[in-house]
C-alpha positions as CSV (number, residue, x, y, z in Angstrom):
1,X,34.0,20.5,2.8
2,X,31.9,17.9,4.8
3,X,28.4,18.6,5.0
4,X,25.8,18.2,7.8
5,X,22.3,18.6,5.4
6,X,21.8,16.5,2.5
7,X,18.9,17.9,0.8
8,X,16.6,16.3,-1.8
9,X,17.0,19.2,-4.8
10,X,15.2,17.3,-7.7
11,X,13.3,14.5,-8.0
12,X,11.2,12.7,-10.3
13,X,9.6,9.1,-11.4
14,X,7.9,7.2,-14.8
15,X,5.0,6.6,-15.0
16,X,4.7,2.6,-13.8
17,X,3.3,0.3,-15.9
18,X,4.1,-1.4,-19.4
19,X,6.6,0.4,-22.0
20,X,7.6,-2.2,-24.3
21,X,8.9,1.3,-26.7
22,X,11.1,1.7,-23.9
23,X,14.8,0.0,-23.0
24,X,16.7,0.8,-19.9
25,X,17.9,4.2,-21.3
26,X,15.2,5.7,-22.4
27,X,13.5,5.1,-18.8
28,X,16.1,6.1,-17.3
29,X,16.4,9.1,-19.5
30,X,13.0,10.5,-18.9
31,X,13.6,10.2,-14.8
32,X,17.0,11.6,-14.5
33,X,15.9,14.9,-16.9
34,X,12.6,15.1,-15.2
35,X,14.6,15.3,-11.7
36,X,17.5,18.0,-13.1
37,X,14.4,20.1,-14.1
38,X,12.4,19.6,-11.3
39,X,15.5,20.9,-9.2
40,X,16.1,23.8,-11.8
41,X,19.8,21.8,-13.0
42,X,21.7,20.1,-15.6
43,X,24.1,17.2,-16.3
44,X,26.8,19.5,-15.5
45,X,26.0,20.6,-12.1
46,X,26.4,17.0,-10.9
47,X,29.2,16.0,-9.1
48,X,28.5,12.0,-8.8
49,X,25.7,9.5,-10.0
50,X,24.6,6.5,-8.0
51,X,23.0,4.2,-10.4
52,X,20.5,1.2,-9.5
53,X,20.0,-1.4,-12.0
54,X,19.5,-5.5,-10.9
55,X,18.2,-7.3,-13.7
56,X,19.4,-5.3,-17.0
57,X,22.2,-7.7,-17.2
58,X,24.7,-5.1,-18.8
59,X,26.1,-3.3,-15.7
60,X,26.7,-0.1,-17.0
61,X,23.1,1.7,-16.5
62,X,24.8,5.2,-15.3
63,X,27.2,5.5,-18.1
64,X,24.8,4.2,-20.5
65,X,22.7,7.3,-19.1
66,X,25.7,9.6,-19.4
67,X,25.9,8.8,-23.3
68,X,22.4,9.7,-23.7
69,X,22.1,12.7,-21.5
70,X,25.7,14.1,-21.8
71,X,29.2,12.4,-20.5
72,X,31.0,15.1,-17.9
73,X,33.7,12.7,-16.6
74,X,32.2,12.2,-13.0
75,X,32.4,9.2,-11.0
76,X,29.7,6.8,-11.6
77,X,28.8,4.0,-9.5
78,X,26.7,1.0,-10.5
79,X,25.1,-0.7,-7.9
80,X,23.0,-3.7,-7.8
81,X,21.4,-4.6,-4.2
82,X,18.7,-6.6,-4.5
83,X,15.6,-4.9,-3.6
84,X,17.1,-2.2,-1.6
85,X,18.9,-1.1,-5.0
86,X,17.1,2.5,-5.9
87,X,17.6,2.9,-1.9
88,X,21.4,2.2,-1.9
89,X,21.9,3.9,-5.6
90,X,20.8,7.6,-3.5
91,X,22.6,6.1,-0.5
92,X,25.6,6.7,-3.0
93,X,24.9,10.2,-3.8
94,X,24.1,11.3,-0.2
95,X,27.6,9.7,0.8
96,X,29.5,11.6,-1.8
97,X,27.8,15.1,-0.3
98,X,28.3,14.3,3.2
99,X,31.6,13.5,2.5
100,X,32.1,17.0,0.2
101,X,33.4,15.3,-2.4
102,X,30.3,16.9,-4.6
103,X,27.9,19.6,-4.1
104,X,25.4,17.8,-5.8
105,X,24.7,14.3,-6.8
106,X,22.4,12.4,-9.1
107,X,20.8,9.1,-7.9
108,X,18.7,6.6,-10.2
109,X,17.1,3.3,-10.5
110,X,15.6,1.5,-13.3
111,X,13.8,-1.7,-14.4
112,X,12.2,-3.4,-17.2
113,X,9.9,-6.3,-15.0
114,X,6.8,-6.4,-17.3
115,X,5.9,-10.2,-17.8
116,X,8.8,-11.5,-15.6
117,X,6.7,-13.5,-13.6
118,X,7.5,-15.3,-10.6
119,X,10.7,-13.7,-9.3
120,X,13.5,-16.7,-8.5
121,X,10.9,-19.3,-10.8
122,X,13.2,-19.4,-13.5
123,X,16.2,-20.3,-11.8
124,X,14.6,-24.0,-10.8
125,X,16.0,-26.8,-12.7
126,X,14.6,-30.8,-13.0
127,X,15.5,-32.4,-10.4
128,X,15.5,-36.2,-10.3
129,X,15.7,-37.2,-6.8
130,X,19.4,-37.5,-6.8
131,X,21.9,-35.7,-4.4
132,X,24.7,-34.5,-6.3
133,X,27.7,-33.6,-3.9
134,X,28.9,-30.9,-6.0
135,X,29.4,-27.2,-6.0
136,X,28.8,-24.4,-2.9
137,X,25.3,-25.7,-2.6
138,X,26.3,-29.4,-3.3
139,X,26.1,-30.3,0.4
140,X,22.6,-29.7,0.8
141,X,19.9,-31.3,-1.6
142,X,17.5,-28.9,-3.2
143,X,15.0,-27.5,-0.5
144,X,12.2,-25.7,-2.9
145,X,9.0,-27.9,-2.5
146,X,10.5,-30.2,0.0
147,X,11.2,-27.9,3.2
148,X,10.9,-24.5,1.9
149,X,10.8,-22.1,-1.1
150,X,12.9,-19.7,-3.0
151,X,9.7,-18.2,-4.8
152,X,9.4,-14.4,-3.5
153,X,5.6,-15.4,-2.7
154,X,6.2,-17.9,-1.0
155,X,9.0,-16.7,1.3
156,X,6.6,-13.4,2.3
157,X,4.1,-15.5,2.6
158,X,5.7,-17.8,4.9
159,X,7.1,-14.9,6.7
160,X,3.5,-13.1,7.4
161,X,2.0,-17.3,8.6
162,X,5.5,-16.9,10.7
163,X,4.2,-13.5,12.4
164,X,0.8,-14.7,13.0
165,X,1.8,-17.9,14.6
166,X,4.0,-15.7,17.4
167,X,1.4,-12.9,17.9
168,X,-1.7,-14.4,16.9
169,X,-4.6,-12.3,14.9
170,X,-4.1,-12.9,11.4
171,X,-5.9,-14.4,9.0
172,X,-6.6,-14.5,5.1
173,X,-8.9,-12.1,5.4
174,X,-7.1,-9.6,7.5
175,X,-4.4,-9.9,4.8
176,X,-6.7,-9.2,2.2
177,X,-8.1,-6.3,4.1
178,X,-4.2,-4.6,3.9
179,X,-4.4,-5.4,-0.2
180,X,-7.7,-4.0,-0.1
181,X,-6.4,-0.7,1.4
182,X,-3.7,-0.5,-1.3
183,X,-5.4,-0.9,-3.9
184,X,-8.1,1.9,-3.0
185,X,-5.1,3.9,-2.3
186,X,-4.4,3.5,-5.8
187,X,-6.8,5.3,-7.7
188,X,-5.5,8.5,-6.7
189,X,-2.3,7.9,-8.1
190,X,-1.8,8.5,-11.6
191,X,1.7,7.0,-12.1
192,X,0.7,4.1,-10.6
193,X,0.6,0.6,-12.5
194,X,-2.8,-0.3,-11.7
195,X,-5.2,2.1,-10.6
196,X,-8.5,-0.1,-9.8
197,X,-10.1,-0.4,-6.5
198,X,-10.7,-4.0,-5.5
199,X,-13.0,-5.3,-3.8
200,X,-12.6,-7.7,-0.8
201,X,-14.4,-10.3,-2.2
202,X,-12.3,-9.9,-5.3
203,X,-9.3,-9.9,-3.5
204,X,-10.3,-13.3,-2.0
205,X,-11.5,-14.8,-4.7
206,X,-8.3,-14.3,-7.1
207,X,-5.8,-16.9,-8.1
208,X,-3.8,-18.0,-4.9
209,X,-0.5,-17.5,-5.7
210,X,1.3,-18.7,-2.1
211,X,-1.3,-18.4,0.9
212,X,-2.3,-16.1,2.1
213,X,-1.3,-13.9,-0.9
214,X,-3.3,-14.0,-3.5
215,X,-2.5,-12.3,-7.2
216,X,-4.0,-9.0,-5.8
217,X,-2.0,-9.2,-3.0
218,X,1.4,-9.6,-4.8
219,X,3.8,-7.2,-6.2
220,X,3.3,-6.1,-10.0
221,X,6.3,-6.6,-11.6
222,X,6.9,-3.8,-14.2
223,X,8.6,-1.2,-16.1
224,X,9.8,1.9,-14.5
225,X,12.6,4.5,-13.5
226,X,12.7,7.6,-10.5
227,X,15.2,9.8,-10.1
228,X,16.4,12.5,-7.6
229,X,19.0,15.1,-7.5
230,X,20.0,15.4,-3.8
231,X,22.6,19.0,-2.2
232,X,24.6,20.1,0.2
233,X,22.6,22.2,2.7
234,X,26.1,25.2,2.2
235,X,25.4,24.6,-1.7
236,X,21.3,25.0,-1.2
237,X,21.9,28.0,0.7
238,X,23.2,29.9,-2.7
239,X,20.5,28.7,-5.3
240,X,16.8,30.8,-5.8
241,X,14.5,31.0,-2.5
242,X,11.9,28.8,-4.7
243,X,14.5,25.7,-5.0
244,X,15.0,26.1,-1.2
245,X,11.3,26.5,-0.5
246,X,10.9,22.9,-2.6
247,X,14.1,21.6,-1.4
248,X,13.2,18.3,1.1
249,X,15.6,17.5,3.9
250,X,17.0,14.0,4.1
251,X,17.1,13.8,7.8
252,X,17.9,10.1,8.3
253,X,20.0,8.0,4.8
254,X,20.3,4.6,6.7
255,X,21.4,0.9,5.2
256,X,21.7,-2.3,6.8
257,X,22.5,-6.0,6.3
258,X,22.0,-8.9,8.4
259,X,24.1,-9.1,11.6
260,X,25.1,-12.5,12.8
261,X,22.6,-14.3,15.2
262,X,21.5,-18.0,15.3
263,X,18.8,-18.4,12.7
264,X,16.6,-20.2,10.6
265,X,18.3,-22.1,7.8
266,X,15.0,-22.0,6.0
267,X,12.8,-19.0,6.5
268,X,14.8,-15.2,6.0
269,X,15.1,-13.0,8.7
270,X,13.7,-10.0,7.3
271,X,12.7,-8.6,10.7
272,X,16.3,-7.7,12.8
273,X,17.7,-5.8,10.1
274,X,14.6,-3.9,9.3
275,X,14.5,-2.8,13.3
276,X,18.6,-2.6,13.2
277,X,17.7,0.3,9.7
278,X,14.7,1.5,11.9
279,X,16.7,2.3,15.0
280,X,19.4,4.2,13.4
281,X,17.1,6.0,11.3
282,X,15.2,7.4,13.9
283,X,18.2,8.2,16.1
284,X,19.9,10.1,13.3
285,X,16.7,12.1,12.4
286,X,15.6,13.1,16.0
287,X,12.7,11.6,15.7
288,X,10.0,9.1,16.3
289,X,7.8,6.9,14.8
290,X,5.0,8.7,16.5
291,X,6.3,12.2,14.5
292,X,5.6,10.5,11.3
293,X,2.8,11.7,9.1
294,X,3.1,9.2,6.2
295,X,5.1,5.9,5.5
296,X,6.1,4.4,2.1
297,X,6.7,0.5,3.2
298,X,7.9,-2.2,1.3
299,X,4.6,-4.2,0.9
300,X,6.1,-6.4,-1.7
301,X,3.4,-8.5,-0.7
302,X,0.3,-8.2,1.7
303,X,2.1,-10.4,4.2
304,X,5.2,-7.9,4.1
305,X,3.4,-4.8,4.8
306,X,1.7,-6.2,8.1
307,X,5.2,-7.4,9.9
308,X,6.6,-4.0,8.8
309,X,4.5,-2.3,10.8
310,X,6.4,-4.0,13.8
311,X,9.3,-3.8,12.3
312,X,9.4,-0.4,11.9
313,X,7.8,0.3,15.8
314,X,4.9,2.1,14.1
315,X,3.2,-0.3,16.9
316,X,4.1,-1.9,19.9
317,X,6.2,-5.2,19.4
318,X,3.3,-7.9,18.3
319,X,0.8,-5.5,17.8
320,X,0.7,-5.1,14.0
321,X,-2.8,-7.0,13.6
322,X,-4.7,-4.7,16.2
323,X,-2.8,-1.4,14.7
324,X,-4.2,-2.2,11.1
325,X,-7.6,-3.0,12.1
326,X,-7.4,0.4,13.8
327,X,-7.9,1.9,10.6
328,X,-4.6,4.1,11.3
329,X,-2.9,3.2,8.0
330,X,-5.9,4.2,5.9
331,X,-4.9,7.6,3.8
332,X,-7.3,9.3,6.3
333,X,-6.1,7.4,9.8
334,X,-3.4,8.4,12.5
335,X,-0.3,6.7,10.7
336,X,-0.8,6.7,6.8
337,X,0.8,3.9,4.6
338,X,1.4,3.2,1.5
339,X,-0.9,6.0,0.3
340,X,0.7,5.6,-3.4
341,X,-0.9,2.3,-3.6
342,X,1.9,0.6,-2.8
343,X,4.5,-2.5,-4.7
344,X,1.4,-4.0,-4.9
345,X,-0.4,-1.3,-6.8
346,X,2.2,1.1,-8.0
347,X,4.6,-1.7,-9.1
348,X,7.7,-2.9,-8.6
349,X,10.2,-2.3,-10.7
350,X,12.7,-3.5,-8.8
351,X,15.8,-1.0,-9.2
352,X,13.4,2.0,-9.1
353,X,11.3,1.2,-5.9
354,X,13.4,3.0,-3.1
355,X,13.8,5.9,-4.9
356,X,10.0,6.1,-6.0
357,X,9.2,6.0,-2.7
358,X,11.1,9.1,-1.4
359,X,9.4,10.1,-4.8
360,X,6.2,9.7,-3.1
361,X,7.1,11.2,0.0
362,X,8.6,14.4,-0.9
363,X,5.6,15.0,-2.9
364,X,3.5,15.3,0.1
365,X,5.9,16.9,2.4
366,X,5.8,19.6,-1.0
367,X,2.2,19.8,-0.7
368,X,2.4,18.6,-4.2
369,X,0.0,15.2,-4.7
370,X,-3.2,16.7,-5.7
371,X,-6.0,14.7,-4.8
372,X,-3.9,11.9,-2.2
373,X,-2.4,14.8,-0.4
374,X,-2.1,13.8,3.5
375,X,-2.8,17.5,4.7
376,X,0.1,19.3,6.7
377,X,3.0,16.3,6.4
378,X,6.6,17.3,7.6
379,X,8.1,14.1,8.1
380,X,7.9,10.5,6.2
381,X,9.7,7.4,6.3
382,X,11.0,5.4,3.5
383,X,12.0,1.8,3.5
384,X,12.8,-0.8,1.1
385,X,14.6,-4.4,2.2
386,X,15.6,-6.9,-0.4
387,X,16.5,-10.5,0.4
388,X,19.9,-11.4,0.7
389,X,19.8,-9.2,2.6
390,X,19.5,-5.1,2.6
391,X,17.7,-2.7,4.0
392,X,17.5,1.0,3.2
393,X,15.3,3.8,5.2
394,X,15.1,7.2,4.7
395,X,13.2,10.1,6.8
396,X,12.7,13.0,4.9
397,X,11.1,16.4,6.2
398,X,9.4,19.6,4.9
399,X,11.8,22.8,4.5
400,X,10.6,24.8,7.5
């Protein structure tokens, strides 16, 4: 039977951070048993497993899991979406329990980053000055360095230079400042990567990697995995009152691509879907951005986080720059973000982003993050996008 609720039963993330004792498995291993017993489940119980993996090259991450943790015959579906991938892996899962074909899913991504580098960098060959007319790309002669980039820096960063030059207000600095906030954010997260405060000046003064982002200001690529078990409000309804007192409402499971529109051959659009995710999400929740008490943002870079804040109409339309420097995304302002420290303190392993940021949320909405507790939150937002491109957002809220 259909169902209306989709509830966040279990749910669970690795530590981020270096495991070179670890493969894909064993990450994934420790998430998915960490969210079964948060949730008070087994293996067994599960009726269909979303599983996000981009860069393990193999393909097979859920069933690879299901030999490990125990093989029940279930559907299993791999999924790979840039970015967005942890996002569209429990995309999967709430699908299959709206849909009743399962009472309860499983949901997963995992990544092994550590010392990767520049994401896209490898993928640059020599290139001698020569057009060759030859392949899908063959019409066009290689762009990186000459009119563009395919570096992940250097696209945010052109994409944040993009926003300021329309609205006006930003400047290194100001970036900085957002990094700044981050990584203060940090040190009250335990699970996180890194967990060092920064100073501005330190910020600043760091390697440029792509202005304005400097190193601090990037993305840590590591190792990591999150988890979560999500149920059918009918199939909540019959477990103990203490799983339904923890259980976490998924009010809004949204994810979008680009529609077609004239745009830039050179510099991705990763504003109109983001609004395109943000409008549905809100409409399917009943909600606002004004009703949110924390955000989880995809600040894959410094630049990033600031044009989210537009994107996702947690300000009026060009007013990003004045709504930071309001202090309102600080852990202790009017519209919280990133509170977990963020891709750029957390880490980003790619595959288990999304879902480690409904990780971070529920937590809250729990009452359950110790010392970075936002006090009294009922309702978060989600989002992850990955070039390409997909977007994923999710609004969760408290059980009443």
């Amino acid at each position: 039977m259909a169902s209306d609720d989709v509830w966040i039963l279990g749910i669970h993330m690795t530590k981020f951070g270096k495991h070179p004792d670890k493969d894909l498995t064993d990450l994934s291993s420790e998430a998915v048993l960490g969210a079964l017993a948060d949730g008070g489940v087994t293996m067994k119980d599960m009726g269909v497993i979303g599983a996000g993996n981009l860069l393990g090259g193999g393909g097979g991450a859920g069933q690879a899991l299901q030999k490990q943790l125990g093989q029940t015959g279930i559907p299993v579906y791999n999924v790979s979406n840039a970015c967005a991938t942890g996002a569209t892996a429990l995309r999967v899962a709430v699908m299959a329990v709206k849909a009743g074909e399962a009472d309860m899913g499983l949901a997963f991504g995992v990544e092994k980053l550590s010392g990767a580098g520049l994401l896209s960098g490898g993928a640059r060959k020599e290139d001698d000055g020569t057009w060759s007319p030859s392949g899908r790309y063959g019409a066009v002669a290689a762009v990186d360095g000459r009119i563009g980039t395919d570096i992940m820096p250097g696209v945010f960063a052109q994409i944040g230079m993009e926003y300021g030059h329309k609205y006006g207000g930003t400047t290194f600095e100001l970036f900085a400042k957002i990094s700044e906030k981050n990584h203060a954010h940090s040190t009250l997260n335990p699970l996180a990567a890194y967990t060092k405060r920064m100073s501005l000046e330190e910020i600043m003064g760091d390697v440029m990697i792509a202005y304005p982002n400097t190193r601090p200001m990037c993305s840590a690529n590591c190792d990591g995995a999150a988890a979560a078990v999500v149920v059918s409000g009918s199939k909540l309804k019959t477990l103990s009152l203490e799983q339904q007192k923890r259980a976490v409402k998924i009010s809004a499971s949204i994810l979008t691509t680009d529609p077609w529109e004239e745009a830039c051959q050179i510099l991705p659009d990763v504003n109109t879907l983001t609004r395109n995710a943000a409008d549905q999400a809100y409409e399917q929740a009943g909600v606002g951005p004004s009703d949110l008490d924390l955000v989880e943002l995809h600040d894959c870079f410094a630049t990033a986080e600031l044009v989210h804040y537009d994107n996702l109409m947690l300000c009026e339309q060009g007013g990003a720059v004045d709504f930071f420097n309001s202090g309102a995304t600080w852990r202790d302002g009017t519209m919280p973000v990133n509170v977990s420290g963020g891709l750029e303190s957390k880490g980003h392993p790619i595959a288990a982003t999304g879902i480690a940021n409904v990780w971070e949320v529920a937590t809250h909405l729990r009452g359950e993050a110790g010392d970075r507790q936002i006090a009294g939150a009922k309702v978060g937002l989600t989002h992850v996008i990955g070039l390409g491109s997909a977007c994923g957002i999710h609004i969760l809220e408290r059980a009443a």
